[in-house]
C-alpha positions in Angstrom: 0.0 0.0 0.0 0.8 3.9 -0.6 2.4 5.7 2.6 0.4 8.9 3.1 1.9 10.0 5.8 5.4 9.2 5.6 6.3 10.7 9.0 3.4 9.1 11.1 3.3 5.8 9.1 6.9 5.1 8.0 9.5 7.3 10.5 7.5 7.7 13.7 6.9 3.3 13.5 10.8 2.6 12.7 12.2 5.4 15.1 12.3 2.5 18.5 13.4 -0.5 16.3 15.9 -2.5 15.0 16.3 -1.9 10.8 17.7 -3.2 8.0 18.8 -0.9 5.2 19.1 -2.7 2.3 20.7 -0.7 -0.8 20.7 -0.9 -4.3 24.1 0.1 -5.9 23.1 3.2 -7.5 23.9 7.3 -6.6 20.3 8.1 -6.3 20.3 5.0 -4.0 23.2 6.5 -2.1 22.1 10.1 -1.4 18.8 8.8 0.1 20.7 6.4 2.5 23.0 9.0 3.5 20.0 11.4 4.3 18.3 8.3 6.2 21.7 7.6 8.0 21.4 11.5 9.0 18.1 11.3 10.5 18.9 7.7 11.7 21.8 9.5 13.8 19.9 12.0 15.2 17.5 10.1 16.7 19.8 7.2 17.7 17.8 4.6 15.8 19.5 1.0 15.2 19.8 0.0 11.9 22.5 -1.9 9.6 23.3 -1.2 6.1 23.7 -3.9 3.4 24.5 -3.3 0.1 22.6 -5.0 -2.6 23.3 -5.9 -6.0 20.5 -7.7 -7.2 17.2 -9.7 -6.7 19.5 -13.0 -5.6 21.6 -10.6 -3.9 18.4 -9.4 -2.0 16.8 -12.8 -1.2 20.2 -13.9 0.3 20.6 -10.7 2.6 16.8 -11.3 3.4 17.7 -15.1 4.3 20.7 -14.2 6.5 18.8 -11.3 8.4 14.7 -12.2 8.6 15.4 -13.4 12.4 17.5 -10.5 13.6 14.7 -8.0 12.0 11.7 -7.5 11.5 11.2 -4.2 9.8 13.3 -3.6 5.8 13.5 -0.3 4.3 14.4 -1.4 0.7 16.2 1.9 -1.3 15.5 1.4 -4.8 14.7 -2.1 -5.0 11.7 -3.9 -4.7 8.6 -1.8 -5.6 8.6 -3.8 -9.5 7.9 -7.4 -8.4 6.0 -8.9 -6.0 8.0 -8.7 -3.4 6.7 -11.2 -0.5 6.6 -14.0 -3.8 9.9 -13.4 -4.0 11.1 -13.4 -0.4 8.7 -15.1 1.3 9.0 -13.8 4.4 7.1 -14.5 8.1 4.1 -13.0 8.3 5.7 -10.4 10.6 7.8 -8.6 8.8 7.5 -5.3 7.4 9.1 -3.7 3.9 9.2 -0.1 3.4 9.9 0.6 0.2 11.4 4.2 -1.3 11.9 3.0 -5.5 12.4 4.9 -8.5 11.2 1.9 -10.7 8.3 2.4 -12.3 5.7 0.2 -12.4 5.2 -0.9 -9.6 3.4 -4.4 -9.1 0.3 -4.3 -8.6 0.3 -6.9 -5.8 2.6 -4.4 -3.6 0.0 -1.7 -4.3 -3.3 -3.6 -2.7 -1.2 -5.5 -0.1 -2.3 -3.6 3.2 -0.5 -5.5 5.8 3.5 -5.8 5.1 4.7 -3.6 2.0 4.4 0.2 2.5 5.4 1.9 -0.5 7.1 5.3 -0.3 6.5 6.3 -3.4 5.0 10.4 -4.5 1.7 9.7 -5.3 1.9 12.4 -8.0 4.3 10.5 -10.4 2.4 8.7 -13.5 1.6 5.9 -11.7 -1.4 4.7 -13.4 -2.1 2.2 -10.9 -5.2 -0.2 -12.4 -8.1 -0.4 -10.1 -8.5 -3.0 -7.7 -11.5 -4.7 -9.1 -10.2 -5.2 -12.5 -7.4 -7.1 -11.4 -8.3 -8.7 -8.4 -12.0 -10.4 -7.8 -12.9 -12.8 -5.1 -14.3 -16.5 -6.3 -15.6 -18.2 -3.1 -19.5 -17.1 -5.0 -18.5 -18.7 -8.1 -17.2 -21.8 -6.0 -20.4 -22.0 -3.9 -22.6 -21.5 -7.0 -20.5 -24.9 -9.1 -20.8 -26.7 -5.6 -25.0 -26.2 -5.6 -25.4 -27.2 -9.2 -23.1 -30.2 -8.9 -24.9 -31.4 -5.4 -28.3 -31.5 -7.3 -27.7 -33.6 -9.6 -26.9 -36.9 -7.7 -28.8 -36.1 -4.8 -32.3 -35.1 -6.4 -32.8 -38.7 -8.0 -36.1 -38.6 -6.5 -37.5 -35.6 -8.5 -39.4 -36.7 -11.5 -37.1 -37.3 -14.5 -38.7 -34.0 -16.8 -38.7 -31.3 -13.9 -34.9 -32.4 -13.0 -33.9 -32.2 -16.4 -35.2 -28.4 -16.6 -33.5 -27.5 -13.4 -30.3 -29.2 -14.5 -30.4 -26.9 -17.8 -31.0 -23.7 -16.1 -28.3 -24.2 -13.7 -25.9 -25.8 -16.4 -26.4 -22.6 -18.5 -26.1 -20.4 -15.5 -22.5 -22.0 -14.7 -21.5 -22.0 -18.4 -22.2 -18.3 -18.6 -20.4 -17.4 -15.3 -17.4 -19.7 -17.1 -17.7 -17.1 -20.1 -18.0 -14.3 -18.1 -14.9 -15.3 -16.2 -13.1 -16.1 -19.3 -13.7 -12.3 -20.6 -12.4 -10.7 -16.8 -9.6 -12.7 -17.1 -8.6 -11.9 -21.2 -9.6 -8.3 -20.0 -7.0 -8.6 -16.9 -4.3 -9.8 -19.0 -5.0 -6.7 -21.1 -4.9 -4.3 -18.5 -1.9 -5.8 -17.1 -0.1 -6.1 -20.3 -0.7 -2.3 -20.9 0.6 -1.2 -17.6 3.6 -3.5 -17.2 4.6 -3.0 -20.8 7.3 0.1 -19.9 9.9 0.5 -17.9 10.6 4.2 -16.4 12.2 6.0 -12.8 10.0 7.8 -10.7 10.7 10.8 -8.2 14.2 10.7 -6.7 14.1 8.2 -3.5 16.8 11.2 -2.1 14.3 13.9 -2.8 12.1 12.0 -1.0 14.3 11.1 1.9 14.9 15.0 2.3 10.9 15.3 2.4 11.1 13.5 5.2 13.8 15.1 7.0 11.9 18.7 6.0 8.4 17.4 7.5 10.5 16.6 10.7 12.5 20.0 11.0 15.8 18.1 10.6 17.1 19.1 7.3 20.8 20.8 6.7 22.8 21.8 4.4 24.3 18.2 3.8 21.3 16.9 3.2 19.9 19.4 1.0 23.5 18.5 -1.1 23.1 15.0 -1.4 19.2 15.1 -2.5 20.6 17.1 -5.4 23.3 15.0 -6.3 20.4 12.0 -6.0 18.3 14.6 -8.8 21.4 15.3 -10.9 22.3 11.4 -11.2 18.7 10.7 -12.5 19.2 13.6 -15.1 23.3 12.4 -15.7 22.4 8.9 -16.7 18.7 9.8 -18.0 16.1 8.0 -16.2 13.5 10.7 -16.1 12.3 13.2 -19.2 14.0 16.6 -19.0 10.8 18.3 -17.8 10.3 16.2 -14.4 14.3 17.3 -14.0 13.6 21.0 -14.2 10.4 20.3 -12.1 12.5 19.1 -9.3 15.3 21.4 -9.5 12.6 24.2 -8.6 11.2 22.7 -5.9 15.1 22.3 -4.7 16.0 25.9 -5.6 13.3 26.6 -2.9 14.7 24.9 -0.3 18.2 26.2 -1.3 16.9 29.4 -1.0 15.5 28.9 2.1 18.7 27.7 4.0 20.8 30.0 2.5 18.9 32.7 4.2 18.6 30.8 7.3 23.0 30.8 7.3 23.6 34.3 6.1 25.3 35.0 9.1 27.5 31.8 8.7 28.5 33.3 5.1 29.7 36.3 5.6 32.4 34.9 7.9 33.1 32.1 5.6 34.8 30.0 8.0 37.1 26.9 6.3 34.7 24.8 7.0 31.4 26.1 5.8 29.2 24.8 3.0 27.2 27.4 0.4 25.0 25.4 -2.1 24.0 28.3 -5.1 21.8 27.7 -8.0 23.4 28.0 -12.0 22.9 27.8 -15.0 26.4 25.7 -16.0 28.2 24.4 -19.0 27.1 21.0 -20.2 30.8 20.2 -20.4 31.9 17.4 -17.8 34.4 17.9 -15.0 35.5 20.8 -16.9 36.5 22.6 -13.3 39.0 19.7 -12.4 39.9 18.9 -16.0 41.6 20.9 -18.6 39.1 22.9 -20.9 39.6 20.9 -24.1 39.5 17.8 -22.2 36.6 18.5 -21.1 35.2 19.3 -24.9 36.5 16.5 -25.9 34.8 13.7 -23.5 31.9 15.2 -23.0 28.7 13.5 -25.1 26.9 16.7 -25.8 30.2 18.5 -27.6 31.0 15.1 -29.4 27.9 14.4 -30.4 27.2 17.7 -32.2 30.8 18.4 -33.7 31.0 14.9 -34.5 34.9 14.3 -32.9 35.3 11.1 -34.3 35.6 12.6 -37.8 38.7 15.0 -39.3 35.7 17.3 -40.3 34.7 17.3 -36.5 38.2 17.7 -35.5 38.5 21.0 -37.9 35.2 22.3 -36.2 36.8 22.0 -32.9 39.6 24.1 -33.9 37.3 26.6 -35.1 35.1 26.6 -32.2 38.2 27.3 -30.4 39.5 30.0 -32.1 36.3 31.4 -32.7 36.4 31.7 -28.7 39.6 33.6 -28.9 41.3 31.5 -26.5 45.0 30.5 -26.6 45.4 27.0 -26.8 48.0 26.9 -23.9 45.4 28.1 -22.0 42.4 25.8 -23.1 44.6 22.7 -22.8 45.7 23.5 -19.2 44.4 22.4 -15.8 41.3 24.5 -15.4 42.4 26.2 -12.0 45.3 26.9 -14.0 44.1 29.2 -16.6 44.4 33.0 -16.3 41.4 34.8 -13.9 40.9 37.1 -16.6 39.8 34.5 -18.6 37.4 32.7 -16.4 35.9 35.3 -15.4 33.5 35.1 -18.3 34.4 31.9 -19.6 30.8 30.5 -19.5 29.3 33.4 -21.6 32.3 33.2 -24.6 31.9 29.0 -24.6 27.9 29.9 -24.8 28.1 32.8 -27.4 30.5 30.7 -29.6 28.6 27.1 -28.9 25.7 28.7 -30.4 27.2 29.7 -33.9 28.1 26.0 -34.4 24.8 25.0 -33.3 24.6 24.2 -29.8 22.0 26.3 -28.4 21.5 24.2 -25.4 25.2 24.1 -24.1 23.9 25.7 -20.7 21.5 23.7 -18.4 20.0 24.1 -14.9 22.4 23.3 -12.2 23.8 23.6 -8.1 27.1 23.9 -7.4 28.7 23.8 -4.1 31.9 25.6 -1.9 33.1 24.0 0.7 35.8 26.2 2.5 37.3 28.3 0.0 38.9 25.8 -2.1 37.1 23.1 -3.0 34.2 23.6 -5.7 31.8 21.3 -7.3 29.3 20.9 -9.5 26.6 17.8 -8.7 27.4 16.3 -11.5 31.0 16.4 -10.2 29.9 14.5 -7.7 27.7 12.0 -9.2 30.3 11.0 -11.9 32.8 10.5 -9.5 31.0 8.3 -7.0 29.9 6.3 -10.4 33.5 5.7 -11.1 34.4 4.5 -7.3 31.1 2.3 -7.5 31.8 0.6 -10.7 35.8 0.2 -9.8 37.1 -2.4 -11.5 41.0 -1.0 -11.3 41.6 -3.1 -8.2 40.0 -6.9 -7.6 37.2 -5.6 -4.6 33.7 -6.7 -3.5 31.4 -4.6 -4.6 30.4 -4.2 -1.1 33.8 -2.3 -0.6 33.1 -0.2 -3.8 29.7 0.4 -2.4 31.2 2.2 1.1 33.9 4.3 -0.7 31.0 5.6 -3.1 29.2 6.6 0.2 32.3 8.1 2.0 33.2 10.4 -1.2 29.7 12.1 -0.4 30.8 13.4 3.1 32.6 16.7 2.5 35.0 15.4 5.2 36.6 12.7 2.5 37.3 15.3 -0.3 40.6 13.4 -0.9 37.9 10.4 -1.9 36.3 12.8 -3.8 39.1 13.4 -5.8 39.9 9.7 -6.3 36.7 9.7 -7.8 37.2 12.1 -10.5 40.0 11.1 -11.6 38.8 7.4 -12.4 35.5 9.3 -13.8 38.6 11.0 -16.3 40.0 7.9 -17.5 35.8 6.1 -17.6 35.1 9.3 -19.8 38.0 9.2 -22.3 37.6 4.9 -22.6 33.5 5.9 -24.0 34.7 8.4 -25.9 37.3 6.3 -27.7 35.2 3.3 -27.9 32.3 5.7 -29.6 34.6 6.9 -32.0 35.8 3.4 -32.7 32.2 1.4 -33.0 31.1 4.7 -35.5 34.2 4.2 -37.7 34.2 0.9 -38.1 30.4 0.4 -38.2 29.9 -1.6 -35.4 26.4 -0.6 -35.0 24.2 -2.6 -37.2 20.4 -2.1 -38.0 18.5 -5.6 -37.4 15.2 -4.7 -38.4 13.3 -3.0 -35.5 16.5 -2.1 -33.2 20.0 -1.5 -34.0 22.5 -3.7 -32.1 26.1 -3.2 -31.2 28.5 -5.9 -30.0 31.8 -5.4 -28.0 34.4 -7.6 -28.9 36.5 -9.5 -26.0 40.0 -7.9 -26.4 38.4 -4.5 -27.2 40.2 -1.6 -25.2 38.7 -1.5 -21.6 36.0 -3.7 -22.2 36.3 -4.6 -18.3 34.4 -0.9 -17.5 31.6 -1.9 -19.6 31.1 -4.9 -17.7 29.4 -2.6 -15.3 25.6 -1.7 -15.2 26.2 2.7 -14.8 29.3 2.7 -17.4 27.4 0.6 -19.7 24.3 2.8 -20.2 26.2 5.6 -20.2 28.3 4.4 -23.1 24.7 3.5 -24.7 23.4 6.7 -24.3 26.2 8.2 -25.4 27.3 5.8 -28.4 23.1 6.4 -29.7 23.3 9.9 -29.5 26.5 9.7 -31.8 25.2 7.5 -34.5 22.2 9.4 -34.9 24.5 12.3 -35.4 26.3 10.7 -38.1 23.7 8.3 -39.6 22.0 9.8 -43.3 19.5 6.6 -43.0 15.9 8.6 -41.3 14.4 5.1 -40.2 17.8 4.3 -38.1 17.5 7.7 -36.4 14.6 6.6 -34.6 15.3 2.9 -33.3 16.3 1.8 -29.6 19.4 0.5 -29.3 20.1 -3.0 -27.6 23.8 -3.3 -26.8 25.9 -6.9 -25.7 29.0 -6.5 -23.9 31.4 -9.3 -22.4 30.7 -10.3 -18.8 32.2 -13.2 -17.6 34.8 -14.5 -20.3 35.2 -17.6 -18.5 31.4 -18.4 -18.3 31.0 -16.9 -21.3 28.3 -14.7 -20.4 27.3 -11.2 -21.7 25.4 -8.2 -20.4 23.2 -6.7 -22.8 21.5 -3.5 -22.7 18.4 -2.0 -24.0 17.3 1.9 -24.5 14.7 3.3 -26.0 14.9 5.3 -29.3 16.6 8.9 -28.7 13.5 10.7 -30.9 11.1 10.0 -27.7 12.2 13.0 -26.0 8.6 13.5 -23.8 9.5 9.9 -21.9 12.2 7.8 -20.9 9.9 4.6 -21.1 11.9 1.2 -21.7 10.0 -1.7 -23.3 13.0 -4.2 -23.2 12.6 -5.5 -19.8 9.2 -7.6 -20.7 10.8 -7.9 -24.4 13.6 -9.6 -23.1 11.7 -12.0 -20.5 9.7 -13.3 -23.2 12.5 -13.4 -26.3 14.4 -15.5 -23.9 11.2 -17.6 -23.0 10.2 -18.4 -26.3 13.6 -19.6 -27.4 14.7 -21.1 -23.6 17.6 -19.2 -23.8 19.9 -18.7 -20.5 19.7 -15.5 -19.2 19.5 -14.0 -15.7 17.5 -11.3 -14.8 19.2 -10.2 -11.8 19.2 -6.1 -12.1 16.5 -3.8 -10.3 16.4 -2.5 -13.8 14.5 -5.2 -16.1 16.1 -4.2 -19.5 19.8 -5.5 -18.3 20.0 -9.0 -18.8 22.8 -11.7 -18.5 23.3 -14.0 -21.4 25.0 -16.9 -22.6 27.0 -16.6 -25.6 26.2 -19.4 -27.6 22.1 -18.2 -26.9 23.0 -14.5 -28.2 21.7 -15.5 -31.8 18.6 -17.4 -30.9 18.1 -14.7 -28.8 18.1 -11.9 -31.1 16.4 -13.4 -33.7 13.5 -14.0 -31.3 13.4 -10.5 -30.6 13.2 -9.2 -33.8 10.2 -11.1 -34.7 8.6 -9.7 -31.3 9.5 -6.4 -32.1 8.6 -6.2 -36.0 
C-alpha cells in the first residue's frame, strides 16, 4: 500500500526499532541512504546497512537477516515485483519501500498488511483499479458446488422437472465460465498495458529530504546530497527533461531557504562552511577539475554535435576554439590553472560561440557547491565521481567495498575520496569516448530490423568498465546519441538500441542493454525488460534477470543469436 503520511506511518513506527537498510548500488540510492543515515543518527535509531546488488543478492541478505529484524526499508529495490513471492517472508515482517522503478506491481500496491510503499503519489503511476485485477471467487465456488450437489442427490424428483433444473443451472454455470473467461482476457490486457514500460520515478533522495523537512531536521548536507540524487537521475537519463527542471525548482526553494537561514555563517566564511548556489552551468563534464579541451573532448553533448570522431569534426573543434579567442595553452591546461581574466567570463564566450556552431542548449539548470574556500563542485561532479568509485574495477574488490567508498566520497570530510573519484571518472570518460569513436568508424552498429544492435568484442580496449551496469548505459546513451549524429539513414534515427557486452569471459556470459529510441524525448519509457523476458522464453535461452532495472539482462554466448532473432520477430 501507498504511505500517506510518511512521517506518522513510516519514520514515527521505525524510530524504537531494530532496521535493516538494504541498498541498491546506484547514486540516487546512495544520497537517500545517507539522508536516512542523517536522520537515523539523530535520533539514535538502530539500523544496519547492506549493500545489494541484485534480486539473488536481495533474497540472500533477506535469508541471513529475517530473524534478527523485522522491519526492511528497501532503497530502490523492490517496488517492481512482487515482493513477499519473492522473499517469502514471516508474516511479521514489514518492507518499506522508497523505489524509482516504475511500475510498480500491482500486488505491492493492494497489499495492506506488510509492504508500505514510499513512493510520491503524483508520479504517472497509473495504478489499475482494484477490481479489475483482483476479484474474489468463493460465489463462483459456492454457485459450481450447488449445481453439482443437485444432480446426484435429487434422483427422487421426477425425470422431466430435474432435467429443466439441471439446464438452467448448467447454463447459469457456463455463462459465469464465459463471463470469467472475458475478466480474465480483459486482466491480461490491463496488465499487459501497464507493465509494458519501464521508467524511474521521483528521486528516492528527494524523497528522503521530504522527510527530514516534515520533521524539522534538514541541513545543508542533506539538501546537497538530495541534489546529487536529482542530478544522477538527469546524468544517466532516467527521467524526461521536464520532471528534472520540475524538481530542480522545488530544490531551488529549499536552497533558497537555508541560504537565508545561514547568512550570518556566510559572511564569515569560515574553512569549513558549506554554500549550495543555484546556476545555469556548462554541459561540459568535470571541466572545473579537467583541462578545458579535455573537457570538450569527453563530453557527449560536444562530441555528439561536432561529430569528434571525424577530421571534419576535429576541424570544427579548432574553429570553435578559435572562434572563442582563447590561446590553446590556456584551453589545454588544468582549469584552475588558466588565467582569472579569462574565467571570469568563460561561461558566456563557450555559450556565445557554442551557439554559432549549433549548440543552443550548451547551458542547463544546475547547483554547485563551496566547501571552504577551495574546493568547488558541481553535482554532476559528484555523481560521476561516486559512479567511477562504484563501478571500480581497477583493483580486484567486492562490490560491497566499492559500495562504502562511493558513500564516504559524499561526506565533505573525505574530499581526498572525492578526488579519487574524479579522476577514475577521467580515465571512464576518455575509454566511451574512444570506444564511440571506434564502433562509428568501423560500423559496429548494425540495424536488425526494429533495433539497432552493437557488439563489443573480448579484447576490445577497456572492455572490463563496460562490464558494469552505470558505465554501460552511459556508453549506450552516449554511443546512440553519436550514430544518430552521423547516420544519413531517417528510419535508423529513430530505433532503440540494444547493446551486448562481455561479462564473464570464463562463463562466457554477456550483459546486454536495452534503450529506448533517442526521438522519444517527452519519456524515458523502456520496453525491453518484458521484451527480453519473453525473447528468452520463447527460445529457452539462458539468461538472468538479476538487475533492479528489467532491461539488463545476463546471457549466454552461444544463446545470443537465438536470442536476437527471437526479438526481432517480437518487435517487428
Amino acid at each position: 500500500m501507498f504511505v500517506t503520511d510518511i512521517r506518522k506511518d513510516f519514520y514515527d513506527v521505525v524510530v524504537n526499532q531494530r532496521v535493516a537498510l538494504l541498498v541498491s548500488p546506484d547514486i540516487d540510492a546512495l544520497c537517500a541512504c545517507k539522508v536516512l543515515q542523517a536522520l537515523f543518527h539523530c535520533d539514535h535509531v538502530q539500523y544496519t546497512l547492506i549493500p545489494v546488488t541484485g534480486w539473488q543478492d536481495l533474497g540472500t541478505v533477506f535469508m541471513e537477516h529475517k530473524d534478527q529484524y523485522q522491519y526492511f526499508v528497501l532503497i530502490n529495490c523492490g517496488a517492481n515485483v512482487d515482493l513477499l513471492e519473492t522473499l517469502q517472508p514471516e508474516e511479521d515482517s514489514v518492507f518499506f519501500i522508497c523505489d524509482t522503478h516504475r511500475p510498480v506491481d500491482v500486488v505491492n500496491v493492494y497489499n495492506d498488511t506488510q509492504i508500505k510503499l514510499l513512493i510520491k503519489q503524483d508520479d504517472d503511476l497509473g495504478v489499475p483499479p482494484y477490481d479489475d485485477i483482483f476479484r474474489d471467487d468463493e460465489e463462483d465456488e459456492d454457485g459450481d458446488g450447488d449445481d453439482s450437489g443437485n444432480e446426484s442427490e435429487g434422483s427422487a424428483e421426477p425425470s422431466g422437472k430435474r432435467r429443466r433444473y439441471d439446464e438452467g443451472a448448467l447454463e447459469r454455470r457456463i455463462e459465469r465460465q464465459r463471463a470469467r473467461r472475458e475478466w480474465e482476457a480483459r486482466r491480461r490486457e490491463i496488465l499487459f498495458d501497464y507493465e509494458q514500460y519501464e521508467f524511474h520515478g521521483t528521486s528516492a533522495a528527494l524523497l528522503m529530504f521530504e522527510l527530514a523537512w516534515v520533521m524539522s531536521k534538514d541541513t545543508k548536507d542533506m539538501l546537497w546530497w538530495t541534489i546529487i540524487g536529482l542530478t544522477d537521475q538527469w546524468v544517466h537519463d532516467k527521467i524526461p527533461h521536464m520532471k528534472y527542471v520540475t524538481d530542480i525548482a522545488t530544490l531551488q526553494r529549499h536552497v533558497s531557504r537555508h541560504n537565508h537561514r545561514n547568512e550570518d555563517e556566510e559572511n564569515s566564511l569560515s574553512i569549513d562552511c558549506m554554500r549550495i548556489s543555484f546556476e545555469y552551468d556548462l554541459r561540459l563534464v568535470l571541466y572545473q577539475h579537467w583541462s578545458l579541451y579535455e573537457s570538450i573532448c569527453n563530453s557527449c553533448y560536444t562530441s555528439c554535435n561536432l561529430k569528434l570522431w571525424s577530421m571534419n569534426g576535429q576541424k570544427k573543434l579548432q574553429e570553435l576554439l578559435a572562434d572563442m579567442g582563447l590561446p590553446l595553452k590556456q584551453v589545454r591546461q588544468k582549469f584552475h590553472s588558466m588565467d582569472m581574466t579569462i574565467k571570469e567570463n568563460l561561461r558566456e564566450v563557450i555559450e556565445e560561440s557554442a551557439t554559432k556552431f549549433g549548440m543552443k542548449d550548451i547551458r542547463v539548470q544546475t547547483f554547485g557547491v563551496h566547501f571552504g574556500f577551495k574546493n568547488r563542485f558541481l553535482a554532476s561532479d559528484v555523481v560521476h565521481a561516486a559512479a567511477a568509485l562504484l563501478e571500480n574495477v581497477e583493483k580486484d574488490e567486492t562490490a560491497a567495498d566499492n559500495f562504502i567508498k562511493a558513500l564516504d566520497c559524499l561526506s565533505r570530510s573525505n574530499m581526498e575520496r572525492l578526488h579519487l573519484g574524479i579522476d577514475l571518472a577521467k580515465k571512464k570518460l576518455k575509454a566511451i569516448q574512444q570506444t564511440v569513436a571506434s564502433c562509428i568508424c568501423t560500423n559496429l552498429i548494425l540495424s536488425q530490423g526494429p533495433f539497432l544492435y552493437c557488439h563489443l568484442m573480448e579484447g576490445t580496449p577497456d572492455v572490463k568498465l563496460f562490464s558494469k551496469p552505470l558505465a554501460l548505459t552511459l556508453l549506450c546513451k552516449y554511443l546512440l546519441k553519436a550514430f544518430i549524429c552521423s547516420t544519413r539513414n531517417k528510419r535508423c534515427k529513430i530505433l532503440p538500441l540494444i547493446m551486448a557486452s562481455p561479462l564473464d569471459v570464463e562463463k562466457s556470459t554477456l550483459m546486454v542493454l536495452g534503450i529506448p529510441p533517442e526521438s522519444d524525448t517527452s519519456d524515458k519509457k523502456n520496453f525491453f525488460g518484458r521484451a527480453f523476458e519473453k525473447a528468452a522464453e520463447s527460445t529457452s535461452s539462458r539468461t538472468v534477470h538479476d538487475h533492479f532495472d528489467t532491461s539488463i539482462i545476463e546471457l549466454k554466448m552461444e544463446d545470443r543469436g537465438k536470442f536476437l532473432d527471437a526479438l526481432i520477430t517480437l518487435l517487428s
